[in-house]
The first five atom37 places (N, CA, C, CB, O) and aatype in JSON, in Angstrom:
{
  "aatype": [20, 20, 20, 20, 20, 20, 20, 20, 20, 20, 20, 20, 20, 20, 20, 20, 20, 20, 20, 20, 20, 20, 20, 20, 20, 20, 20, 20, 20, 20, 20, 20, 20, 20, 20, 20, 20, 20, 20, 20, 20, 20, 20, 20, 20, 20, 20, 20, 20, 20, 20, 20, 20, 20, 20, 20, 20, 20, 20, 20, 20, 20, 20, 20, 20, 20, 20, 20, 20, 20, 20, 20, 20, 20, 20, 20, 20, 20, 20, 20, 20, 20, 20, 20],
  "atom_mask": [
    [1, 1, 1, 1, 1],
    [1, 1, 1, 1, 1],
    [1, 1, 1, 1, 1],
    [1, 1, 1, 1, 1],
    [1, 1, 1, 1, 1],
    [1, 1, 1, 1, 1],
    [1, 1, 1, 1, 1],
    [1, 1, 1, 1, 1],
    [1, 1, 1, 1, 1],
    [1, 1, 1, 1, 1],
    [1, 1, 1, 1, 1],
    [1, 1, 1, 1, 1],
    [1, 1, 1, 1, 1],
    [1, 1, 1, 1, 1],
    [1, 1, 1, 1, 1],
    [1, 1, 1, 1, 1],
    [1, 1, 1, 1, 1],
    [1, 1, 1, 1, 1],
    [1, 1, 1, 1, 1],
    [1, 1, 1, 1, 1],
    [1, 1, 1, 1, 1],
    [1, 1, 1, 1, 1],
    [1, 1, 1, 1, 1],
    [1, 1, 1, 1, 1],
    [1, 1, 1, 1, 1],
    [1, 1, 1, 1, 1],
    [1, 1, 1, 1, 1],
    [1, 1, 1, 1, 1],
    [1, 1, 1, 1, 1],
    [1, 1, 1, 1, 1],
    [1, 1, 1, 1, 1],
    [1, 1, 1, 1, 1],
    [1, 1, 1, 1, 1],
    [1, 1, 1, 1, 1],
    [1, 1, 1, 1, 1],
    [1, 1, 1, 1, 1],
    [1, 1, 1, 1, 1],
    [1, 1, 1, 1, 1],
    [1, 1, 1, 1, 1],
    [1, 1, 1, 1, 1],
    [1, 1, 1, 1, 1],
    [1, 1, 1, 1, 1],
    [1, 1, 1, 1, 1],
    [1, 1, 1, 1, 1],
    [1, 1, 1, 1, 1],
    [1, 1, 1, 1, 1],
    [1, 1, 1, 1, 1],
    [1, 1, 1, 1, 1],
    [1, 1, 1, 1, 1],
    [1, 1, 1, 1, 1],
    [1, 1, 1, 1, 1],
    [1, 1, 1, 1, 1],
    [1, 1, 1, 1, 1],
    [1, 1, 1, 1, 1],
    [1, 1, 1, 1, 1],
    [1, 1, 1, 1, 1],
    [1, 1, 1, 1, 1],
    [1, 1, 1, 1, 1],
    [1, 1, 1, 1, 1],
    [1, 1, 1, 1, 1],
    [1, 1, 1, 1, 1],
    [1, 1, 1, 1, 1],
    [1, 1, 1, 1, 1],
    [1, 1, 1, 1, 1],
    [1, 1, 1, 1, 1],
    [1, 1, 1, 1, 1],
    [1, 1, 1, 1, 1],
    [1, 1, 1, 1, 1],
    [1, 1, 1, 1, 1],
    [1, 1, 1, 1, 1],
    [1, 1, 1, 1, 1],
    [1, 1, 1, 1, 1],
    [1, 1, 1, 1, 1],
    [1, 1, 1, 1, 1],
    [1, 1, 1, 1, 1],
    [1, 1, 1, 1, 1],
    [1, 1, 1, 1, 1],
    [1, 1, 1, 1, 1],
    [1, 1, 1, 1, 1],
    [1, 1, 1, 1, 1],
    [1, 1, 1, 1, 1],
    [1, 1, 1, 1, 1],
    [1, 1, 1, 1, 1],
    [1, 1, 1, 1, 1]
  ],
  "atom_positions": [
    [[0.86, -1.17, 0.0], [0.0, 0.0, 0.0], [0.9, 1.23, 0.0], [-0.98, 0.0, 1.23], [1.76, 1.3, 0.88]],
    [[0.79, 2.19, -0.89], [1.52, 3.41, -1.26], [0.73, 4.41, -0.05], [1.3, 3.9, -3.12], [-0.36, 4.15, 0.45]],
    [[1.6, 5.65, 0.28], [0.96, 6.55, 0.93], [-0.72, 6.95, 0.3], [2.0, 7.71, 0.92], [-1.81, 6.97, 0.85]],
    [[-0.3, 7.23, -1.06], [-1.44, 7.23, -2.21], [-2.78, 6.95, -1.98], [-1.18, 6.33, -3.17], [-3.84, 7.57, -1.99]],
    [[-2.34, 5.66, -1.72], [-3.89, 4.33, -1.83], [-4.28, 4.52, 0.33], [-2.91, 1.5, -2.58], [-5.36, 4.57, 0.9]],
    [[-3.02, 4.56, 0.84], [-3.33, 5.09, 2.27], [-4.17, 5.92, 2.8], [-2.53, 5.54, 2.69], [-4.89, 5.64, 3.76]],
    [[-4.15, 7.29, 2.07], [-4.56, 8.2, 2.44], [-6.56, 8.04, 2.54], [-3.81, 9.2, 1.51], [-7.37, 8.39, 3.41]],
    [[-6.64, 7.59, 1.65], [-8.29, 7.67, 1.59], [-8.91, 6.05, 2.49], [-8.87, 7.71, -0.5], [-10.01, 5.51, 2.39]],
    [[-7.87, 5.71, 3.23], [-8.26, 4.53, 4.55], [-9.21, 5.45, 5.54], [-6.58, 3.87, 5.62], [-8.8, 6.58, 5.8]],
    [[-10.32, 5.08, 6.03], [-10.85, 5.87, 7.02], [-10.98, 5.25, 8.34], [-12.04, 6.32, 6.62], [-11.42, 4.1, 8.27]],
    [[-10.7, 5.7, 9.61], [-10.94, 5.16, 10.43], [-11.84, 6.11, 11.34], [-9.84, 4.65, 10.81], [-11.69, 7.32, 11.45]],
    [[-12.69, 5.41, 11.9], [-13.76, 6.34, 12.34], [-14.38, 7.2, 11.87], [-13.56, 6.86, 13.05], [-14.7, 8.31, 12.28]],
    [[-14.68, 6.35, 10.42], [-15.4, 7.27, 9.47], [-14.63, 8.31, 8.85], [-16.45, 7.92, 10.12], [-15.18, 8.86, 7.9]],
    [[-13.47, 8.69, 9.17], [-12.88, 9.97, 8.56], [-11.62, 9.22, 7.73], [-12.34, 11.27, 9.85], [-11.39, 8.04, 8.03]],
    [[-10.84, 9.84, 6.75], [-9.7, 9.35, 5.64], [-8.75, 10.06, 6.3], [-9.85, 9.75, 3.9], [-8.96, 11.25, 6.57]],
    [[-7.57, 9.44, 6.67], [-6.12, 9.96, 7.02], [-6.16, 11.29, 6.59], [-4.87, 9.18, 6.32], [-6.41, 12.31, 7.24]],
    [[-5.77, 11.07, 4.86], [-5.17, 12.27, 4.19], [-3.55, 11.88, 4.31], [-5.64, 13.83, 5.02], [-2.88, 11.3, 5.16]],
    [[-3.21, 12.59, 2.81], [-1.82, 12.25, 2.61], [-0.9, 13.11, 3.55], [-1.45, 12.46, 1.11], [0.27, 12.98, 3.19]],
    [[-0.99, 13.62, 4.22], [0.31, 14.2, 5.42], [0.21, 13.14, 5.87], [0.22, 15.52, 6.63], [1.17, 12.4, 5.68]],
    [[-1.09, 12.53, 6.73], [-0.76, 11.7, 7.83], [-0.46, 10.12, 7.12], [-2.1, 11.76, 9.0], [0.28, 9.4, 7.79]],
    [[-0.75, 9.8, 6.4], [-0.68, 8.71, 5.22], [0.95, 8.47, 5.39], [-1.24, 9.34, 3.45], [1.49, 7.45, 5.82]],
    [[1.63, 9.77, 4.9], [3.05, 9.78, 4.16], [3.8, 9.32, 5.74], [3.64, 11.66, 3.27], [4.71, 8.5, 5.81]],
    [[3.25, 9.98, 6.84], [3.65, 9.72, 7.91], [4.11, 8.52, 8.57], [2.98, 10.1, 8.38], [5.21, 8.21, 9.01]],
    [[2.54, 7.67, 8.51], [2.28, 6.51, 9.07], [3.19, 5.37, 8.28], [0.75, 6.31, 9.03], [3.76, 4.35, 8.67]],
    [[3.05, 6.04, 6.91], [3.98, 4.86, 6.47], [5.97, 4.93, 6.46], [3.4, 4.65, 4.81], [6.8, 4.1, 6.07]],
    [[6.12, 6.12, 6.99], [7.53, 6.07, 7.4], [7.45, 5.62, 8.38], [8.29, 7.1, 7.47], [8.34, 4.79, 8.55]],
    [[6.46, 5.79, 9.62], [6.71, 4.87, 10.55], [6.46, 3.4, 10.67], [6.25, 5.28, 11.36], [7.3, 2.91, 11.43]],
    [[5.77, 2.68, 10.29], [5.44, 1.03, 9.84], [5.94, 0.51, 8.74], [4.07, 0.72, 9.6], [5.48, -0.54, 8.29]],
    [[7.12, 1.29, 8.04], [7.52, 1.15, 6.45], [9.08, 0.37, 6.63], [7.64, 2.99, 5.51], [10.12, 0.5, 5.99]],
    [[8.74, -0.44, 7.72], [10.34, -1.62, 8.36], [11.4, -1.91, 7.29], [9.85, -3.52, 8.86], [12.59, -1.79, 7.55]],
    [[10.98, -2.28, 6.17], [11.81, -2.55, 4.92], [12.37, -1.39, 4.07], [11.0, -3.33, 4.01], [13.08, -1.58, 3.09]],
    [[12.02, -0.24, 4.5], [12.16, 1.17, 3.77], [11.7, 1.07, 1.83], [14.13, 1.68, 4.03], [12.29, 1.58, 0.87]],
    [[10.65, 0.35, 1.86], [10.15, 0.1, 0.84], [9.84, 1.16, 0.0], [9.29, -0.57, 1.06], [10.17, 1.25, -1.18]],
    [[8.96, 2.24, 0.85], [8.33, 3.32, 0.31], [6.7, 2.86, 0.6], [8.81, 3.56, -1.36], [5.76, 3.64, 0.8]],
    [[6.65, 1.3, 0.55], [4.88, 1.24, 0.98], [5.04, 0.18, 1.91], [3.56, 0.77, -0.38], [6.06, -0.37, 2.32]],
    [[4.0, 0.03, 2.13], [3.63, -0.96, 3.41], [3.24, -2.4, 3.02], [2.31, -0.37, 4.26], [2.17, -2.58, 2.45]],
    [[3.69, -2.96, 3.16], [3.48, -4.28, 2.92], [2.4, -5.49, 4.14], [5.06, -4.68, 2.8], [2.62, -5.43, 5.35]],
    [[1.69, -6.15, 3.77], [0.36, -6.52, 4.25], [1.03, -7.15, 5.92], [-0.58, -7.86, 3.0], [0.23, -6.99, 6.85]],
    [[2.01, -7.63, 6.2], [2.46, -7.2, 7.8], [2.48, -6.2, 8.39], [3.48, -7.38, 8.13], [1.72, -5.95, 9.32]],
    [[3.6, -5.21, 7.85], [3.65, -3.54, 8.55], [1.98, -3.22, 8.48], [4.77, -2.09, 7.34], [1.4, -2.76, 9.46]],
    [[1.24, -3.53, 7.15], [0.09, -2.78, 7.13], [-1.1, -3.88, 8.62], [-0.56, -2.76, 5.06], [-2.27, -3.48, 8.64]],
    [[-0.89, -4.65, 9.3], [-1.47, -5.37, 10.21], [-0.45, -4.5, 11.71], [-1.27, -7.31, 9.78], [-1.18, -3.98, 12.55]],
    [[0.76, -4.41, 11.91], [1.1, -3.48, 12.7], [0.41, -2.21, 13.4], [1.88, -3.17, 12.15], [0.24, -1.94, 14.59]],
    [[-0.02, -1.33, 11.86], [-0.32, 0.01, 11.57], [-1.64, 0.06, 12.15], [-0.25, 0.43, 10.08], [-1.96, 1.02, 12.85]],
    [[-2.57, -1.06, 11.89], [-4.24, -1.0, 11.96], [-4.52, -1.43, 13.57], [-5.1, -2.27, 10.7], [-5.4, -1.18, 14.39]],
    [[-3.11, -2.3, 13.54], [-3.19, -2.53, 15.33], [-3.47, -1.26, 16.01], [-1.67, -3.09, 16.08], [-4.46, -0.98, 16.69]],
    [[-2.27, -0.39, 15.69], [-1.5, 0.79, 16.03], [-2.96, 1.88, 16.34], [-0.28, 1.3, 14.57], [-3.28, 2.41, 17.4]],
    [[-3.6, 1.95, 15.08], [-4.92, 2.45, 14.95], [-5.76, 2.43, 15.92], [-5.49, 1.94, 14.09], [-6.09, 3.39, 16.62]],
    [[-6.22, 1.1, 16.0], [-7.47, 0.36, 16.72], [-6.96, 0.47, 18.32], [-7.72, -1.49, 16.13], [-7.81, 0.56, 19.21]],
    [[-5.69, 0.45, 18.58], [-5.18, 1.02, 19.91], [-5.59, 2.21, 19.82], [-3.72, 0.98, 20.22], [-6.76, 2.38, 20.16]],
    [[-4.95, 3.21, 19.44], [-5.33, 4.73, 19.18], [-6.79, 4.59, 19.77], [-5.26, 5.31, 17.38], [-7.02, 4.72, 20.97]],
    [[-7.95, 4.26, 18.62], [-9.01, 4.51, 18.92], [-9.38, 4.07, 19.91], [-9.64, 4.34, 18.22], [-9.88, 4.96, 20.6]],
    [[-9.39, 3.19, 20.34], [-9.98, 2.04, 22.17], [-9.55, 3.35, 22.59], [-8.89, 0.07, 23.14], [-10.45, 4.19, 22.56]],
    [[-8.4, 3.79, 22.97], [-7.67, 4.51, 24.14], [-8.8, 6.07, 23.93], [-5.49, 4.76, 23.77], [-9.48, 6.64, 24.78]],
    [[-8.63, 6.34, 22.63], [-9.49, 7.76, 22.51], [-11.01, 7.69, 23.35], [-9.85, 8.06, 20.69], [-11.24, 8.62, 24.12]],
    [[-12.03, 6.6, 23.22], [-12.96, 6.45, 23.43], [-13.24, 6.01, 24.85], [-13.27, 5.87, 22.57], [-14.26, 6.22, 25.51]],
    [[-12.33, 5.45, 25.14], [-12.62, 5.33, 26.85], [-11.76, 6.52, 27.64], [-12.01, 3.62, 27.55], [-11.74, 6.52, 28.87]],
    [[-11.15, 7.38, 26.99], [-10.67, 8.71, 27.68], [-11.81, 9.8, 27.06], [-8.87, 9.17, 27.23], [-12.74, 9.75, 27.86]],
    [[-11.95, 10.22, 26.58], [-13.19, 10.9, 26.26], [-14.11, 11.09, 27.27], [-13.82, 10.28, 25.31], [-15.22, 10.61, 27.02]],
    [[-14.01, 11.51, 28.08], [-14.67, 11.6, 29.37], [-16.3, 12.35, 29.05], [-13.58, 12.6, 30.48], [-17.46, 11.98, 29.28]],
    [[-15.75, 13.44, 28.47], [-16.8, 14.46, 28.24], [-17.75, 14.12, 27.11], [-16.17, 15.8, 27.95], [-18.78, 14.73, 26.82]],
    [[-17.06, 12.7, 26.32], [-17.92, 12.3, 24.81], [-18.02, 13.89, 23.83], [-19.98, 11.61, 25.3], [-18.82, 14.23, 22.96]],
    [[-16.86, 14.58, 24.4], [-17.09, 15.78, 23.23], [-16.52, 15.62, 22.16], [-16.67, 17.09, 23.51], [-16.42, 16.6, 21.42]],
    [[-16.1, 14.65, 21.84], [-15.04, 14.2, 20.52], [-14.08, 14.88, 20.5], [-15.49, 14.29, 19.11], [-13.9, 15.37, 19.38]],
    [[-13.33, 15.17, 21.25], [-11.79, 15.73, 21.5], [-11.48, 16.05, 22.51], [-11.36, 16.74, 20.9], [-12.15, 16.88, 23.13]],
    [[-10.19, 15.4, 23.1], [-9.54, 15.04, 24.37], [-8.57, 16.49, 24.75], [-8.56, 13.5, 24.13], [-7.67, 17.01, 24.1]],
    [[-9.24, 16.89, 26.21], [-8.05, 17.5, 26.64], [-6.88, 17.64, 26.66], [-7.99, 17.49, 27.2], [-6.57, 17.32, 25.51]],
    [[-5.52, 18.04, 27.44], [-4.4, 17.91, 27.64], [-4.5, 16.85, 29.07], [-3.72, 19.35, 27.7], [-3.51, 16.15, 29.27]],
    [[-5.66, 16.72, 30.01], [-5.47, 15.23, 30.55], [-6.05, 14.19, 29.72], [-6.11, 15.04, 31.93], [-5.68, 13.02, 29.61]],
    [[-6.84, 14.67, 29.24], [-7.51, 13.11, 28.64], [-6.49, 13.01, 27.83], [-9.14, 12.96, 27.77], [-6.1, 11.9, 28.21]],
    [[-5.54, 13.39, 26.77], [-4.38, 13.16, 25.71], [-3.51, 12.09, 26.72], [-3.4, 14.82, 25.18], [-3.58, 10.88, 26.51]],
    [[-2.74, 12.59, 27.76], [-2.16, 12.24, 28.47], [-2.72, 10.47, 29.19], [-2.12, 13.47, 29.2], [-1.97, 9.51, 29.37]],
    [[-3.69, 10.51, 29.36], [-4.69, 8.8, 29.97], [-4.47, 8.37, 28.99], [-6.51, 8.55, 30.38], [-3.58, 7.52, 28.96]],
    [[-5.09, 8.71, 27.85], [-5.52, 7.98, 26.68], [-4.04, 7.53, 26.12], [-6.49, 8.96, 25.58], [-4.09, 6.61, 25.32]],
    [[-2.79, 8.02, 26.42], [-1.56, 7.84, 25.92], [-1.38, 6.57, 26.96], [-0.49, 9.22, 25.97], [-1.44, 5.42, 26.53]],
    [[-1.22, 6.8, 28.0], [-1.35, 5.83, 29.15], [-1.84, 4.6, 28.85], [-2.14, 6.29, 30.14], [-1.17, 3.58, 29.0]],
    [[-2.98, 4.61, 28.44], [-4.43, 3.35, 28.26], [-3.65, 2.83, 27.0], [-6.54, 4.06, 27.83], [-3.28, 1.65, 27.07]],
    [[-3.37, 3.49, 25.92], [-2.28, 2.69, 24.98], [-1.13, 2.14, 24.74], [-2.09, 3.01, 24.4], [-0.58, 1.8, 23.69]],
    [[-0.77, 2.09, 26.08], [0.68, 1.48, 26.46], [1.68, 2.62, 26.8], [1.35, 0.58, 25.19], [2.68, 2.06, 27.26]],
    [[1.82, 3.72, 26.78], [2.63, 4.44, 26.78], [3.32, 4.92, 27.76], [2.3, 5.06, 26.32], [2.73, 5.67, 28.53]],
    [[4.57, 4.66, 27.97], [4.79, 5.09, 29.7], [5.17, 6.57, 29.36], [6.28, 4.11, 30.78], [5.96, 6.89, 28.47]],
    [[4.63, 7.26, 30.04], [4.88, 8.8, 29.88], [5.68, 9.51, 31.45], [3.13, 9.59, 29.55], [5.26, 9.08, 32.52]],
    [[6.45, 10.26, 31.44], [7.4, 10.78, 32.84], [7.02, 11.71, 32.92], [8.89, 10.92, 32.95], [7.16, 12.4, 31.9]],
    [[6.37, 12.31, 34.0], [6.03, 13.38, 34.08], [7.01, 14.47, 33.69], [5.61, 13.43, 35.16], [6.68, 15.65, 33.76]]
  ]
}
């Protein structure tokens, strides 16, 4: 999968877009291929579907966008050890 064909993936109803596309695939792009290949691309959707779990049970307020604490939990809830 090229950034290209990436970009119009939607998750939660919405499409990346090629900034975040070009992004995601330098980061899951292990072989420096230029695209993602159907492992990295099972990595990436993990990567995602973490993202989202973590967004939705930090969302406290259900206002569809997380504070600077809820950012911080929701980083937490996705594995992230963060230092104060």
């Amino acid at each position: 999968i090229s950034p290209v064909e990436l970009q119009n993936l939607a998750f939660g109803g919405k499409p990346l877009g090629l900034d975040t596309a070009v992004k995601l695939t330098r980061v899951f792009d292990r072989d420096r291929s230029g695209s993602i290949e159907f492992p990295e691309y099972a990595t990436l959707h993990k990567f995602i579907t973490s993202m989202q779990n973590a967004f939705s049970q930090t969302d406290s307020d259900r206002s569809g966008t997380l504070d600077q604490q809820e950012i911080v939990t929701a980083l937490r809830v996705a594995g992230f050890d963060l230092s104060p």
